[in-house]
Backbone as a ProteinNet text record, in pm:
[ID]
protein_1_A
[PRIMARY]
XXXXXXXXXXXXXXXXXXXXXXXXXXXXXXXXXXXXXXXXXXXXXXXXXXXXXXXXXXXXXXXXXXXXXX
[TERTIARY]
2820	2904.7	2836.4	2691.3	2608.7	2725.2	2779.4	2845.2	2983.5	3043.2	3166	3101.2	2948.8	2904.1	2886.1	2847.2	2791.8	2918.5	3003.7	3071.6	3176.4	3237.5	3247.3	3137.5	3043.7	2930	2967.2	3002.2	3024.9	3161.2	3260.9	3378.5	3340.3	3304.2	3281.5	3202.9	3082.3	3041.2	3139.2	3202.5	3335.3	3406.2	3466.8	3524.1	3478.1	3380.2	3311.4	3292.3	3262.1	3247.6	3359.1	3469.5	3614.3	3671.3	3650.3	3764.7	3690.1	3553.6	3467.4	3352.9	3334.9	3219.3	3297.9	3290.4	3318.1	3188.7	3087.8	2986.3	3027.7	3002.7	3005.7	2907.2	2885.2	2788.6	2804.2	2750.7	2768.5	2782.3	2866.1	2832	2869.3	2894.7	2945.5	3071.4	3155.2	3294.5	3264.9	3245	3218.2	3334.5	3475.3	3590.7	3592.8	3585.9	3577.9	3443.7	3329.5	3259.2	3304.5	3325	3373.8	3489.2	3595.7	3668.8	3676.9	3542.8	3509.8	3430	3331.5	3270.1	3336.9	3474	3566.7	3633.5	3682	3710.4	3567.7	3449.3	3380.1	3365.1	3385.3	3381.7	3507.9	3573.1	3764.4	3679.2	3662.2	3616.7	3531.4	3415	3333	3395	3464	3540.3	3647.9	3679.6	3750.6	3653.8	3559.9	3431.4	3363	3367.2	3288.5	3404.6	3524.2	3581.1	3631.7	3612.9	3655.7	3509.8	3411	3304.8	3316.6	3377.9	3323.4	3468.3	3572	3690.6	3640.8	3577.7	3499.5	3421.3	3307.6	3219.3	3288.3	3382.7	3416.9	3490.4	3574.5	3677	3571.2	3401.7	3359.5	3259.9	3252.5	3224.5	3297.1	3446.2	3525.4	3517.1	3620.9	3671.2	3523	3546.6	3414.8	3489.9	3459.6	3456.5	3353.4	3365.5	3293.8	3143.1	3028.7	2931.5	2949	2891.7	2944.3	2830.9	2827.8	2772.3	2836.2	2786.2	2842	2893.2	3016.3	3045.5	2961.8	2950.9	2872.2	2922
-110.9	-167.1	-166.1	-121.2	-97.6	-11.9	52	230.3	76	-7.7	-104	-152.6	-224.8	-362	-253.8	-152.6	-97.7	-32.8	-5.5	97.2	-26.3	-138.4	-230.2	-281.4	-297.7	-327.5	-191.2	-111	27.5	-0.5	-25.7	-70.6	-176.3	-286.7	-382.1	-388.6	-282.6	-213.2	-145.1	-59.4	43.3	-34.6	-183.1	-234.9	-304.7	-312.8	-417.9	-362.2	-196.4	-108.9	-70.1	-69.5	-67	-148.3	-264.1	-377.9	-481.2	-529.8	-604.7	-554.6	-451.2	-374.8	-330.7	-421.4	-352.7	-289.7	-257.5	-142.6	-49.3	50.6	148.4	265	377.1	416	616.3	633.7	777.9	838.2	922.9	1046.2	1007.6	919.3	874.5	762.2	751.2	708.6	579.2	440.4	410.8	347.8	365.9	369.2	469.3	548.1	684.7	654.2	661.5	567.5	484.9	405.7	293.6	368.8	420.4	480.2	598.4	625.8	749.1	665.2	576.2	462.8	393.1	322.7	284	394.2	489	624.2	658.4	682.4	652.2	592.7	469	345.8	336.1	365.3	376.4	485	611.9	679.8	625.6	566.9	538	423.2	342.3	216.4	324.8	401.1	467.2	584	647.5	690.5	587.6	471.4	337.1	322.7	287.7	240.2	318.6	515.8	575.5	586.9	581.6	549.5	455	351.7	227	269.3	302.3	314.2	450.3	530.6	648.1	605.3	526.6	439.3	300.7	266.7	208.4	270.7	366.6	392.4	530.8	581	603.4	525.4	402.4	339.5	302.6	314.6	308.6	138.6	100.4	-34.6	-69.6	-209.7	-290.1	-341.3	-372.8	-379.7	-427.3	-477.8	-510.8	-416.7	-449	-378.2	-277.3	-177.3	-107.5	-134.1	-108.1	-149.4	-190.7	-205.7	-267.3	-365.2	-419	-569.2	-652	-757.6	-866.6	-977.9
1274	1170.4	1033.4	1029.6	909.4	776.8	844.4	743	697.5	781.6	699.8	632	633.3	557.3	404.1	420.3	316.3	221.9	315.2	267.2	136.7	226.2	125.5	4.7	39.9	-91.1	-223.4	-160	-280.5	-327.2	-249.8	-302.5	-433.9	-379.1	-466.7	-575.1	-574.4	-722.1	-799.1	-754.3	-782.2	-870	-779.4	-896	-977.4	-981.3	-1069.2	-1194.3	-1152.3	-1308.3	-1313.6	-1297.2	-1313.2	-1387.3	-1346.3	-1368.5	-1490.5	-1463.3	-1516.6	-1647.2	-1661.8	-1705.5	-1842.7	-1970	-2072.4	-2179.6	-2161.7	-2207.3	-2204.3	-2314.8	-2340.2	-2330.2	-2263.8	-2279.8	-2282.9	-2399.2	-2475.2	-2323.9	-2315.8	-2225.1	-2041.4	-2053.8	-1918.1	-1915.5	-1817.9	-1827.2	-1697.1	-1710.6	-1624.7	-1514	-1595.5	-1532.4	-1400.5	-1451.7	-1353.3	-1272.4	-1280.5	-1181.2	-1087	-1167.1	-1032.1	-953.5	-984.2	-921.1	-767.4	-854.9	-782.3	-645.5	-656.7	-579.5	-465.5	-570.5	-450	-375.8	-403.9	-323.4	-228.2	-245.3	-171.2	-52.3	-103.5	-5.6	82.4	58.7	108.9	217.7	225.6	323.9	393.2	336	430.8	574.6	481.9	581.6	691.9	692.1	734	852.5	828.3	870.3	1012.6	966.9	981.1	1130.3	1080	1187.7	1306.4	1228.9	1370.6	1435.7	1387.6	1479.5	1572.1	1552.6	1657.4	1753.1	1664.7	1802.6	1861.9	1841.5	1995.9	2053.3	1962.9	2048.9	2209	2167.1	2215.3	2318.3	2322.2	2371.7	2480.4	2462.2	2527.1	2635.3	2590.5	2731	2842.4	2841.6	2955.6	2971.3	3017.2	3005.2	3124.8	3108.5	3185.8	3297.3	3413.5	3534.2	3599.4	3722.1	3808.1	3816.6	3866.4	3918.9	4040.9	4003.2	4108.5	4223.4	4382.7	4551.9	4596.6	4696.8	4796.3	4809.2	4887.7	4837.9	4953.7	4860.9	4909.8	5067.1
[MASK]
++++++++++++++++++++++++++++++++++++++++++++++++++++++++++++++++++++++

């Protein structure tokens, strides 16, 4: 779940230089930054969660121990 915790932390920079961040700075657009960041992060959360549903969906449901019965 490392790739969700993170992938939101980039979202939330994204908007922060989006929404919050009025500096200006020659030669770079930091609108488009953040934008590009949260698009980032939008994949990664997306990345993040089909990992854990294969992960999951390759251990095969849980059940009993398998031997002999007792």
């Amino acid at each position: 779940m490392t790739t969700v915790g993170g992938s939101i932390a980039v979202i939330a920079i994204g908007a922060i230089l989006t929404f919050a961040v009025t500096v200006e700075i020659a030669g770079l657009n930091l609108d488009a930054v953040g934008i590009i960041l949260m698009l980032a992060g939008a994949v990664g959360v997306v990345i993040g969660a089909i990992r854990f549903l294969n992960y999951r969906a390759s251990r095969g449901p849980a059940g009993p121990p398998a031997g002999p019965p007792l």
